[in-house]
TIVEX-724365 format. One record per residue (C-alpha): residue number from 1; residue in one letter; y, z, x. Coordinates in Angstrom, 2 decimals. Layout:
% TIVEX-724365
ATOM   n res       Y       Z       X
ATOM NUM   a       Y       Z       X
...
END
This chain:
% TIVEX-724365
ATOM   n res       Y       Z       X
ATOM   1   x   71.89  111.74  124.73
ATOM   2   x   71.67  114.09  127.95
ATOM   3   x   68.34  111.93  129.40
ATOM   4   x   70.06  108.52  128.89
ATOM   5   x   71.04  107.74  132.63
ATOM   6   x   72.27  103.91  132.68
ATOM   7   x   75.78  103.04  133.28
ATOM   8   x   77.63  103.20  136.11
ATOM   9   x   81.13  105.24  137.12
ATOM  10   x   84.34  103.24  136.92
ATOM  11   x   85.11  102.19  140.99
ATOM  12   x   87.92  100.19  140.65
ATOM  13   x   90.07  103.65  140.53
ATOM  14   x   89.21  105.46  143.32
ATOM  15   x   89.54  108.93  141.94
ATOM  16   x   87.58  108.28  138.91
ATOM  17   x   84.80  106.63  141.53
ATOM  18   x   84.55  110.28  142.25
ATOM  19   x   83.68  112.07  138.62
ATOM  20   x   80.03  113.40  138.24
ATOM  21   x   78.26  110.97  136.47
ATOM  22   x   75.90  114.22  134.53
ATOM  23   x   79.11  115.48  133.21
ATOM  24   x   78.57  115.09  129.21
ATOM  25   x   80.89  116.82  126.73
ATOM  26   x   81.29  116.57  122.91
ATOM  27   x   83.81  118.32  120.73
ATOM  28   x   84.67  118.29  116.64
ATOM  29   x   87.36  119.06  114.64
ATOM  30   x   87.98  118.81  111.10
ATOM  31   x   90.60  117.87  108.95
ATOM  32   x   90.38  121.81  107.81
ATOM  33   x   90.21  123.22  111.61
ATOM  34   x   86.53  123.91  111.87
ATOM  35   x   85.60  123.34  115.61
ATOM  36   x   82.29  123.12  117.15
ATOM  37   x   81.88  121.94  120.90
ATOM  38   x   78.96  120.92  123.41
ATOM  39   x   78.28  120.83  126.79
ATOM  40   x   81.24  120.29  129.26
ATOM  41   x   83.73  120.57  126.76
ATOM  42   x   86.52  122.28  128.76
ATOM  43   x   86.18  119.78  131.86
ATOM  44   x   89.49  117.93  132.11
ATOM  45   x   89.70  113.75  132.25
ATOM  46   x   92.03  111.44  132.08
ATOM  47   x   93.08  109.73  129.11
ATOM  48   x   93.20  106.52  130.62
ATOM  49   x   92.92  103.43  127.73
ATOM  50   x   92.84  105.69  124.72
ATOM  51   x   96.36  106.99  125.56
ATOM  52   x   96.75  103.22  124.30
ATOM  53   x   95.94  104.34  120.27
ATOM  54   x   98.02  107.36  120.53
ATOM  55   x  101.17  105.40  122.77
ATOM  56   x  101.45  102.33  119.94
ATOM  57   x  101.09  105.20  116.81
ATOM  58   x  103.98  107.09  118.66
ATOM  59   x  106.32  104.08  118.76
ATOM  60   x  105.48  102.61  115.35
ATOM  61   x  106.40  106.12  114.08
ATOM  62   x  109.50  106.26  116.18
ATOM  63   x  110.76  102.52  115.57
ATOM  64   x  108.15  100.74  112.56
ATOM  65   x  105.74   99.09  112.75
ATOM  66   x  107.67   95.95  111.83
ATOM  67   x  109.49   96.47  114.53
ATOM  68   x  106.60   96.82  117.33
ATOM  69   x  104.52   94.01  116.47
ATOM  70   x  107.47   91.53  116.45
ATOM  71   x  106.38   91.80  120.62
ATOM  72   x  102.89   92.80  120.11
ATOM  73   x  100.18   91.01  117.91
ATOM  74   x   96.73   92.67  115.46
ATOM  75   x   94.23   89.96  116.04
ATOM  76   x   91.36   91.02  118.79
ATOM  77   x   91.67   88.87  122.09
ATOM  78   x   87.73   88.00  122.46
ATOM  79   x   88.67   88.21  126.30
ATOM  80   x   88.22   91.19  128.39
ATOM  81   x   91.25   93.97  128.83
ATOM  82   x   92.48   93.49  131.71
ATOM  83   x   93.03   89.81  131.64
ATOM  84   x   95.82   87.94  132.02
ATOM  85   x   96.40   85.84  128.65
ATOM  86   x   98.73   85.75  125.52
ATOM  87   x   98.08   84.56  122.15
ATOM  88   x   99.31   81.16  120.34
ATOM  89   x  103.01   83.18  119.87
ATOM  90   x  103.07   84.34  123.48
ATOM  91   x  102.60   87.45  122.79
ATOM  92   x   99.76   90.11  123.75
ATOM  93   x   96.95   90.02  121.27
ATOM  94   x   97.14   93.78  120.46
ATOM  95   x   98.08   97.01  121.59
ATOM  96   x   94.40   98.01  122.66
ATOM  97   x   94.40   95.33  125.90
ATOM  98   x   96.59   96.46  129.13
ATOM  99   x   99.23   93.44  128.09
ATOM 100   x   99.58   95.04  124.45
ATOM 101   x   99.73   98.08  126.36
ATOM 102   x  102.39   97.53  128.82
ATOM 103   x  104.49   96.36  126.06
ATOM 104   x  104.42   98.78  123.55
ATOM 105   x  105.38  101.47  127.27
ATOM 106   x  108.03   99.44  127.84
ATOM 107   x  109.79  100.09  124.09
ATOM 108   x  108.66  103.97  124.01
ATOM 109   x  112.12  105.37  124.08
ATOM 110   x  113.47  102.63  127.11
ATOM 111   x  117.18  103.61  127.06
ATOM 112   x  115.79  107.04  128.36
ATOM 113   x  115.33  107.76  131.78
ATOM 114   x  112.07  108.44  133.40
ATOM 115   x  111.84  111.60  133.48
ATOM 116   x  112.95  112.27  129.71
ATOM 117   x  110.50  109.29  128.75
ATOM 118   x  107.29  111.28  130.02
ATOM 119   x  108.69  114.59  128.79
ATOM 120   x  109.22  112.88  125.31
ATOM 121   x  105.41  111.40  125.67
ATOM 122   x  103.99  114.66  127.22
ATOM 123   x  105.33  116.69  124.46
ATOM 124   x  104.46  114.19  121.57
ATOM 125   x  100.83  114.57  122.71
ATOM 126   x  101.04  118.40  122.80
ATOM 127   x  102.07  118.47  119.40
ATOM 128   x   99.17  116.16  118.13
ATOM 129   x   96.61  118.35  120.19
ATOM 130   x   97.91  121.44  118.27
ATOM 131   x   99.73  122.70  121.86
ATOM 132   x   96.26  122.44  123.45
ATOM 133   x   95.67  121.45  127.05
ATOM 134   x   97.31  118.34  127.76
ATOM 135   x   98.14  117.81  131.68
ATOM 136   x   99.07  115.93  134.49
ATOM 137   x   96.55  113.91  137.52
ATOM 138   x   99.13  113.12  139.97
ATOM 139   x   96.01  112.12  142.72
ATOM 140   x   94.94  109.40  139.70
ATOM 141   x   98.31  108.10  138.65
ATOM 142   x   99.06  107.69  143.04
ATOM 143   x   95.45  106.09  143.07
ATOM 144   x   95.70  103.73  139.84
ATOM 145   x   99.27  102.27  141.10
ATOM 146   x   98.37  102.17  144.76
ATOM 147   x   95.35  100.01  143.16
ATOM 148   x   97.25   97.99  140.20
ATOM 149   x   97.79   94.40  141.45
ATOM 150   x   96.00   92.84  138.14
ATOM 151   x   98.40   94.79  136.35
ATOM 152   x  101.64   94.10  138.30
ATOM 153   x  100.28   90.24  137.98
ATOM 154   x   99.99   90.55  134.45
ATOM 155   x  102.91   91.97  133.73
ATOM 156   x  105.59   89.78  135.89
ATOM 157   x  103.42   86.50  134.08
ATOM 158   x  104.26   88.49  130.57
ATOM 159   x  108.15   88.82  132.14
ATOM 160   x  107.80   85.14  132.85
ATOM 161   x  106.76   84.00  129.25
ATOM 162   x  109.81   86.81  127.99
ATOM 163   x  107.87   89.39  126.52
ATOM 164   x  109.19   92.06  127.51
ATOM 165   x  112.30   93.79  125.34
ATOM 166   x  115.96   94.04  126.88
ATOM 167   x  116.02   97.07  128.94
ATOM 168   x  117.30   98.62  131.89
ATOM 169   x  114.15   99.42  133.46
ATOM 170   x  112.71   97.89  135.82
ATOM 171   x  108.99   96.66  135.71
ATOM 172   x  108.30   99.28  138.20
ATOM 173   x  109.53  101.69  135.99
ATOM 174   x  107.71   99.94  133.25
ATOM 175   x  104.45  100.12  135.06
ATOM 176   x  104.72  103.70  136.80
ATOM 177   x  105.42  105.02  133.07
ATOM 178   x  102.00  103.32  131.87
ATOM 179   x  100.25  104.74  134.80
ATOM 180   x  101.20  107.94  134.27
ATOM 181   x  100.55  107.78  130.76
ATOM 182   x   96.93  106.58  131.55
ATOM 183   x   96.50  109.93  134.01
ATOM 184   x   97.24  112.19  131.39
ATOM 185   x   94.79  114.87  131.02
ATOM 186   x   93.19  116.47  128.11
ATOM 187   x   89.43  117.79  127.78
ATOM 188   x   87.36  117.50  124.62
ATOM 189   x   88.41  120.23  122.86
ATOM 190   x   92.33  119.44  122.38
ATOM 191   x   91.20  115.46  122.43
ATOM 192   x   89.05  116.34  119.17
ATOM 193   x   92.28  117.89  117.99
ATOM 194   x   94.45  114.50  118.50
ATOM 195   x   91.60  112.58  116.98
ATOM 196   x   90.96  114.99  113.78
ATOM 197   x   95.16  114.57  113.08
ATOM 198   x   94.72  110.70  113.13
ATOM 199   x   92.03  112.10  110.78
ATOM 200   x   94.30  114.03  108.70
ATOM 201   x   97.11  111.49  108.40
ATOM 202   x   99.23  112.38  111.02
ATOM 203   x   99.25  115.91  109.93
ATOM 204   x   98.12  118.39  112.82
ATOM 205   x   94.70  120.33  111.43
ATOM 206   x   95.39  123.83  113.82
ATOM 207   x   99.53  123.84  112.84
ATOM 208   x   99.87  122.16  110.08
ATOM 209   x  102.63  119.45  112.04
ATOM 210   x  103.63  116.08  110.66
ATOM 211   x  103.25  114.38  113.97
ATOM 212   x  102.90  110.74  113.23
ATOM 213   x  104.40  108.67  109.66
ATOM 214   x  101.28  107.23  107.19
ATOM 215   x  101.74  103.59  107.90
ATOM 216   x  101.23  104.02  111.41
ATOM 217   x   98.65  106.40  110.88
ATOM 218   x   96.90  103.95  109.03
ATOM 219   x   97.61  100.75  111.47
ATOM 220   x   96.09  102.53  114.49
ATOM 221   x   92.79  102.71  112.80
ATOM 222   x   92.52   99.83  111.74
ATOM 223   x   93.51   98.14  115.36
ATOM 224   x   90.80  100.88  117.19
ATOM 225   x   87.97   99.62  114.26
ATOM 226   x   88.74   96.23  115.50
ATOM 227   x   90.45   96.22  119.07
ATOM 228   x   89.25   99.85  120.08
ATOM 229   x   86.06   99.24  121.99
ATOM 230   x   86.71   96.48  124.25
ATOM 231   x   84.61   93.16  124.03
ATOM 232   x   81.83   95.83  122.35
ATOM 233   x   84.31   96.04  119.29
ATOM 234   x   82.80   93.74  116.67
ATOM 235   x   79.34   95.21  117.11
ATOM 236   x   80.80   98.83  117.41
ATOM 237   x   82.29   98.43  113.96
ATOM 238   x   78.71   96.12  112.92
ATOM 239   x   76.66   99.20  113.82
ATOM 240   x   78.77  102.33  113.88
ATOM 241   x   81.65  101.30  111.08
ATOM 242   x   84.19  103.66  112.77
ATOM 243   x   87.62  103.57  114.41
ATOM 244   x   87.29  104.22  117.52
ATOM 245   x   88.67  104.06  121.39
ATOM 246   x   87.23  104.54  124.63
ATOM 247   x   88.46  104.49  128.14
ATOM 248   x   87.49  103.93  131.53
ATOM 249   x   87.46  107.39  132.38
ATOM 250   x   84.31  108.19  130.16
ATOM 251   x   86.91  109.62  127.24
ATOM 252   x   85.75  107.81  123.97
ATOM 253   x   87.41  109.27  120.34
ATOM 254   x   85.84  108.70  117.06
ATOM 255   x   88.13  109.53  113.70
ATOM 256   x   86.04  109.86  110.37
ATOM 257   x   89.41  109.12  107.83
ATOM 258   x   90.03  112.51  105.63
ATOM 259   x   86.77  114.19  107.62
ATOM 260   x   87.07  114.86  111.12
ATOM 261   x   87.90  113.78  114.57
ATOM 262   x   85.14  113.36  117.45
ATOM 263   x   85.74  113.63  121.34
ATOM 264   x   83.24  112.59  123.45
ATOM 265   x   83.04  112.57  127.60
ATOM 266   x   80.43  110.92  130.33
ATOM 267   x   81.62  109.14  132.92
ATOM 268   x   79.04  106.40  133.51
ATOM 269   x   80.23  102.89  131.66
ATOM 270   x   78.40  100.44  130.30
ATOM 271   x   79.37   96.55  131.14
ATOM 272   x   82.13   97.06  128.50
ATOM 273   x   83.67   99.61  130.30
ATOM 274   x   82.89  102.15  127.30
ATOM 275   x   80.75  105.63  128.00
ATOM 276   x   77.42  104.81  127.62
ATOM 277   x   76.18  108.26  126.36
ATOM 278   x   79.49  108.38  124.09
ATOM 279   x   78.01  104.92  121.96
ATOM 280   x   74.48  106.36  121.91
ATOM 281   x   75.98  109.19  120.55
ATOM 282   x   77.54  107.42  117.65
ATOM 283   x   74.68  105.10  117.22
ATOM 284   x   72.29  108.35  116.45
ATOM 285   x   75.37  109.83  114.28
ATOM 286   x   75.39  107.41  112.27
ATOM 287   x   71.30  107.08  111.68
ATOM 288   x   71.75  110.62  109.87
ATOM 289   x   75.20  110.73  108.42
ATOM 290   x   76.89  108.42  106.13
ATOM 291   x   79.63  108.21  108.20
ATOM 292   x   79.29  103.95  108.34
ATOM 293   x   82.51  102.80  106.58
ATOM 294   x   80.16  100.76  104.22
ATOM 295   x   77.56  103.80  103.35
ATOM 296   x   78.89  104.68  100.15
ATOM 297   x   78.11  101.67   98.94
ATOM 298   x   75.96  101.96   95.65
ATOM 299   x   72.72  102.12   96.46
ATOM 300   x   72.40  102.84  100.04
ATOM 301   x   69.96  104.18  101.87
ATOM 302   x   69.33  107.49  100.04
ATOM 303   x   67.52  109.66  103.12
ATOM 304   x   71.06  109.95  104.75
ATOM 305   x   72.79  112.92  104.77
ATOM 306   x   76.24  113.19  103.13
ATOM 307   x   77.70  116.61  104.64
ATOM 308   x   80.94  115.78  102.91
ATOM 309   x   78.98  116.45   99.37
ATOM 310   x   78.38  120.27   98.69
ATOM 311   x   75.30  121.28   97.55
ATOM 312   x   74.91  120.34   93.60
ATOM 313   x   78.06  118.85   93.88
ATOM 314   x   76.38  115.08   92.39
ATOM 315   x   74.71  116.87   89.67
ATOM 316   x   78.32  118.85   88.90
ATOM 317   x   79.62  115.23   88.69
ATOM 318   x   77.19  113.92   86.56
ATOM 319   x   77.84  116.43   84.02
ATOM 320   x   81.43  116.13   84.10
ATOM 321   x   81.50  112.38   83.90
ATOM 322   x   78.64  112.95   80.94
ATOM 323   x   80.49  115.32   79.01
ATOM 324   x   84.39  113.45   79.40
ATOM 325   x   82.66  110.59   78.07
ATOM 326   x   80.84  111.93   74.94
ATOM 327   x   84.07  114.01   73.88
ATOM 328   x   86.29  110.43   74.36
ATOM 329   x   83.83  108.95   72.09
ATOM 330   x   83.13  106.55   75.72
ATOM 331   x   80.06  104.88   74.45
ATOM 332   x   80.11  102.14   77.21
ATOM 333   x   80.30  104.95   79.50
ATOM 334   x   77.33  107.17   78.09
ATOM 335   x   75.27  103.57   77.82
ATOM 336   x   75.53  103.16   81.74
ATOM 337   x   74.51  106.67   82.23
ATOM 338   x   71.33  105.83   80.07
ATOM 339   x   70.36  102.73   81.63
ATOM 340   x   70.49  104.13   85.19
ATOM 341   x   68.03  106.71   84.03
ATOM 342   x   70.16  109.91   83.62
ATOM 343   x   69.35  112.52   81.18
ATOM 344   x   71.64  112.69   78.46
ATOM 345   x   70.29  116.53   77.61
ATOM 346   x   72.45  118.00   80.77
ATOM 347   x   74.34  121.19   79.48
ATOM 348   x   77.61  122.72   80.86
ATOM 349   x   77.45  126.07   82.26
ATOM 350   x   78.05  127.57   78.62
ATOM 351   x   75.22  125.41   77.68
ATOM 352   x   77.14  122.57   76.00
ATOM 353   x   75.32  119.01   75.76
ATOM 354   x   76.54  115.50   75.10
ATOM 355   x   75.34  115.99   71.64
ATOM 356   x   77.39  119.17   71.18
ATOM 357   x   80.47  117.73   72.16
ATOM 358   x   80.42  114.17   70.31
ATOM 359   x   79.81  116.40   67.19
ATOM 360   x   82.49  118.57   67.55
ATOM 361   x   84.97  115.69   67.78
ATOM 362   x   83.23  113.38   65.47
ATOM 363   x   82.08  110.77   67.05
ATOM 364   x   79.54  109.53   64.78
ATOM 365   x   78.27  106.37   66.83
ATOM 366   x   77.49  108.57   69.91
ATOM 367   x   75.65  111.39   67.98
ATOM 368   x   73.09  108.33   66.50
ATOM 369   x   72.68  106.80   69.97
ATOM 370   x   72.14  110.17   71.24
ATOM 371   x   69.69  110.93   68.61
ATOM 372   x   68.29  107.62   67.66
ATOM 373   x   68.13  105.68   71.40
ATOM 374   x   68.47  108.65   73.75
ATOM 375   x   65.98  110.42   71.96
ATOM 376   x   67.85  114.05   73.21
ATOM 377   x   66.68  117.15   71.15
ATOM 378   x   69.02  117.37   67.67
ATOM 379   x   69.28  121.17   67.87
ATOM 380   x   69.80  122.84   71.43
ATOM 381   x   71.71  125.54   71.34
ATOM 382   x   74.73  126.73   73.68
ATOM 383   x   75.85  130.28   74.88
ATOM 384   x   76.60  131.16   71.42
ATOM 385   x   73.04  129.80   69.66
ATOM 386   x   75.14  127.25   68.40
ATOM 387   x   73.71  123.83   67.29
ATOM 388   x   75.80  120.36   67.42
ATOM 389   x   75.09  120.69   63.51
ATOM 390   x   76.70  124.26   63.34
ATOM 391   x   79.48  122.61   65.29
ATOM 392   x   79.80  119.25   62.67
ATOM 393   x   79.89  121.83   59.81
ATOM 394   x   82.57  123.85   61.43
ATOM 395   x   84.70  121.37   62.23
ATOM 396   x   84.30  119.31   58.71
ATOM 397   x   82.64  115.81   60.33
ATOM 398   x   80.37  114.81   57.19
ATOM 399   x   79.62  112.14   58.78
ATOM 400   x   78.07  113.45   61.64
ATOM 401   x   76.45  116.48   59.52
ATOM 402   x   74.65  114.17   57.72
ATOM 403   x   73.18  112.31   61.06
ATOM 404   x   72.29  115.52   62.67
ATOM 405   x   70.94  117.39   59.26
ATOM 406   x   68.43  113.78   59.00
ATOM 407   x   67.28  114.39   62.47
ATOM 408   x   66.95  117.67   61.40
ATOM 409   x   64.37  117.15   58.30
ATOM 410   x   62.72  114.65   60.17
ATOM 411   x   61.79  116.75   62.81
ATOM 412   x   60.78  119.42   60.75
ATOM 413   x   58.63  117.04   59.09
ATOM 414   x   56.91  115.87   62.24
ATOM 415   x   56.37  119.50   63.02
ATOM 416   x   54.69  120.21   59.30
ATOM 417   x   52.72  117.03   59.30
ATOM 418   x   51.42  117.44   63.42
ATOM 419   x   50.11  121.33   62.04
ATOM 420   x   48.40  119.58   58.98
ATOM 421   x   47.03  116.95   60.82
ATOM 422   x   45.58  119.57   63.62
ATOM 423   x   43.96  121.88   60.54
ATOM 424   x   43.17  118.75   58.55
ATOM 425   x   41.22  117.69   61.32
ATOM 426   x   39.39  121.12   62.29
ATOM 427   x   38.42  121.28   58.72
ATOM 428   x   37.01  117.74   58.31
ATOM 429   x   35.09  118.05   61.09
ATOM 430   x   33.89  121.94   60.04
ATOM 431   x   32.78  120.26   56.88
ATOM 432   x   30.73  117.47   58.88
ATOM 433   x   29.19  119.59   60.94
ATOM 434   x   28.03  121.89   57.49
ATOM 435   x   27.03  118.46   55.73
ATOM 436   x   25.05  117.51   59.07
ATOM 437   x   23.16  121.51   59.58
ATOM 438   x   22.15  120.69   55.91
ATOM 439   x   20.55  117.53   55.42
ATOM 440   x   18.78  117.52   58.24
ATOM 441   x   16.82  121.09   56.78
ATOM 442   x   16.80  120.44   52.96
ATOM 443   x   18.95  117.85   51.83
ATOM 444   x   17.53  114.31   50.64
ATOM 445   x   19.78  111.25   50.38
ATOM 446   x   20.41  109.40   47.08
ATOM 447   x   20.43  106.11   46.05
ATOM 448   x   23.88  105.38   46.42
ATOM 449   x   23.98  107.17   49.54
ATOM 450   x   21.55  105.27   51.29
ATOM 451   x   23.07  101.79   49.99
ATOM 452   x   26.44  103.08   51.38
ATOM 453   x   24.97  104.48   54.93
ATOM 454   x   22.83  100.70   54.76
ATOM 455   x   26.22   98.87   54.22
ATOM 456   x   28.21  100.94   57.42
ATOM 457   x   25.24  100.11   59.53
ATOM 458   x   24.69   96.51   58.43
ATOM 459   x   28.95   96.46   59.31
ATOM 460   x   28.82   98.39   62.58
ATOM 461   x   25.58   95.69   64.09
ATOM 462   x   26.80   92.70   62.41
ATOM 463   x   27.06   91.37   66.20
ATOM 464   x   23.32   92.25   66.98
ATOM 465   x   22.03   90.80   63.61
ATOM 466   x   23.43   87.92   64.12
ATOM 467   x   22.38   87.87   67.32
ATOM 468   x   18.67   88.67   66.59
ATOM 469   x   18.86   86.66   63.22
ATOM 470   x   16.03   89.08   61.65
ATOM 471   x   14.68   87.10   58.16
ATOM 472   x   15.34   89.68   55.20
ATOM 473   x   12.05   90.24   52.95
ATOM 474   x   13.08   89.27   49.39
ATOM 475   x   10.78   92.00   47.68
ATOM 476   x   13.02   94.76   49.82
ATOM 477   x   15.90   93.65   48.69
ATOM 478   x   14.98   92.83   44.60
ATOM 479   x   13.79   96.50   44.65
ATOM 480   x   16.68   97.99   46.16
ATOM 481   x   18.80   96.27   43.69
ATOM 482   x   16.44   97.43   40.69
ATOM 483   x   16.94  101.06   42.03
ATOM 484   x   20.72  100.48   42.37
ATOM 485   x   20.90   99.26   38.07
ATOM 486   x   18.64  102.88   37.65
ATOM 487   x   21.00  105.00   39.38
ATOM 488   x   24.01  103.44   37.67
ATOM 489   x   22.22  103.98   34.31
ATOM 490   x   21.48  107.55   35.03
ATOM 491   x   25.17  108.37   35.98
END
């Protein structure tokens, strides 16, 4: 992602007019704490817009979610972020648009005073990064309100239609707050940390923390899957299937639920507003991953890699499910196996089968449809060289002895009658080959033997007589039935 060069810096902020647009940093963490970073990792950025995710899962943590969305709605706005519009209730459409935004600053701890509000925040954010770098841009927070008169518009027309909680603050408190919220500072490393606990459940991967409750855990990803990317949102989550949330800055998270959290960081935008190298990114992740949220559907697309499988673990799963379901006596279950083409003669590490198993417990109907429609061999033998029939007999299931001691005889049968058929064979044609060597030096056909070899080859070229419709001579054939009465006589 390195050679693509489109996009364009944010200018409407003059200090972020001023970032390198080459810059390009990526960072992971896991939901275990493995971390792996690239490029300019350790360059600090502003949050900017994805403070926005991490601001509403703070409140709805500190206050419920109930609670925060009787000011603030779920349902995307279709309209771009920074514009000035409500929903049918008069309320912003969701937390992910500056109006959402604004509100859900303006209930983050409001009987507070200023100071204690961005301490509260600033330490919050610490504790989700794992006490990581998190910092402070005073030059972008003077720069972002010296340049906020969209934002001051849309918030006294929110004031207008009431939507704004009783408070003491002012809405130049109100605003300042968000601003300074937006010039936060992290890099990708501690952002990948934040991301990775959204991840994890709230729970901080590096300490261990309970930073954030489940439900609101659960109701920021779901508003960055649907809200998170701007107007690019429907066809992030059409092509990339993640929660996700970018900012004007170049910052863009990605959070793979019970897997791992992604930072990425470019400055130059795309129309959208979101990084353009940071969606490319994703868009090549998800060509070679099964990360899509609708990947592990049956079925898919087999050539993508799963690196949340171990290695072996689907057949290990196969032969658990296998095994559970011959020793229940799961029919159904062992049927589906079958008719999606699995072998049914998968052992256990001790060498156990299906057969072994359904045997041991009795289950009659599953040893004949292992035997009988399954065709799997009647007598493998486990760790100890025992047989399913040595295990019928041991545990006193007739029934099943009986089954397993028929396949037995049968197959000894088929063995028997396969060697007799092989030396039956050599023989017969030994004996043809003798016959052959001596008629053809001394031997002189009989009667009866030359009526017989007359009657195969009058049967074999029936087509070509009747084809040629030769006239038989009548004196031929009186004299070979004269010679036929003689020989008959003789005998």
């Amino acid at each position: 992602c390195k050679t693509v060069t489109t996009g364009d810096v944010a200018t409407y902020i003059p200090q972020l007019a001023r970032q390198d647009p080459n810059k390009w940093g990526v960072s992971i963490c896991t939901v275990d704490g493995q971390r792996v970073s690239f490029g300019d990792s350790t360059t600090p950025f502003c949050f900017q817009s994805v403070s926005k995710a991490f601001n509403y899962a703070i409140l709805a943590s500190d206050i419920g979610a109930d609670e925060v969305h009787s000011y603030v709605g779920q349902e995307p706005s279709g309209r771009f972020f920074n514009e000035i519009c409500l929903d049918g209730n008069n309320k912003p459409h969701n937390p992910m648009v500056n109006s959402g935004a604004i509100i859900v600053t303006s209930l983050l701890k409001n009987e507070w005073q200023m100071a204690d509000r961005f301490d509260y925040i600033l330490n919050e954010y610490k504790k989700l990064a794992g006490d990581e770098f998190i910092g402070f841009n005073n030059a972008t927070f003077l720069s972002e309100r010296d340049t906020a008169d969209r934002n001051f518009a849309l918030a006294y027309f929110m004031k207008e239609c009431k939507c704004f909680p009783e408070s003491k603050q002012s809405l130049q408190d109100t605003l300042d707050f968000y601003f300074q919220l937006c010039s936060l500072e992290a890099n990708c490393e501690s952002l990948a940390v934040m991301a990775a606990t959204l991840a994890n459940g709230g729970v901080c991967p590096l300490t261990g923390v309970k930073c954030l409750a489940n439900r609101p855990c659960r109701d920021v990803l779901s508003l960055m899957y649907s809200c998170g990317m701007y107007d690019y949102s429907g066809q992030f989550a059409f092509h990339v299937g993640l929660p996700a949330k970018s900012g004007v800055s170049g910052a863009m998270i990605v959070v793979i639920p019970n897997l791992m959290g992604i930072c990425m960081w470019s400055p130059p935008l795309d129309k959208m507003g979101n990084t353009v190298r940071g969606v490319e990114f994703c868009k090549e992740m998800i060509n070679k991953f099964k990360f899509h949220n609708y990947d592990t559907l049956l079925h898919a697309e087999a050539e993508k890699f799963d690196p949340r499988k171990a290695v072996g673990e689907g057949n290990a799963q196969q032969v658990v499910v296998l095994l559970f379901a011959a020793k229940n006596g799961d029919l159904s279950a062992v049927r589906r196996w079958y008719m999606q083409g699995a072998s049914l003669d998968i052992a256990d590490y001790d060498g156990r089968t299906a057969l072994h198993l359904a045997a041991s417990e009795g289950h009659t109907e599953m040893v004949k449809f292992l035997l009988n429609v399954a065709k799997v061999k009647h007598d493998p033998r486990d760790r100890w060289q025992r047989t399913p029939l040595d295990d019928s007999i041991t545990f006193g299931f007739e029934d099943c002895q009986k089954v397993l001691d028929k396949a037995r005889v049968l197959s000894e049968a088929a063995s028997s009658a396969a060697v007799n058929g092989v030396d039956s064979n050599a023989n017969k044609r030994q004996r043809t080959t003798t016959a052959s060597n001596g008629q053809s030096a001394s031997h002189k056909p009989t009667i009866s033997e030359v009526s017989i070899s007359e009657d195969e080859s009058n049967s074999e070229n029936d087509d070509v007589e009747r084809k040629t419709q030769a006239p038989v001579n009548p004196s031929i054939e009186h004299a070979v039935e004269l010679l036929n009465g003689l020989a008959m006589k003789l005998n």
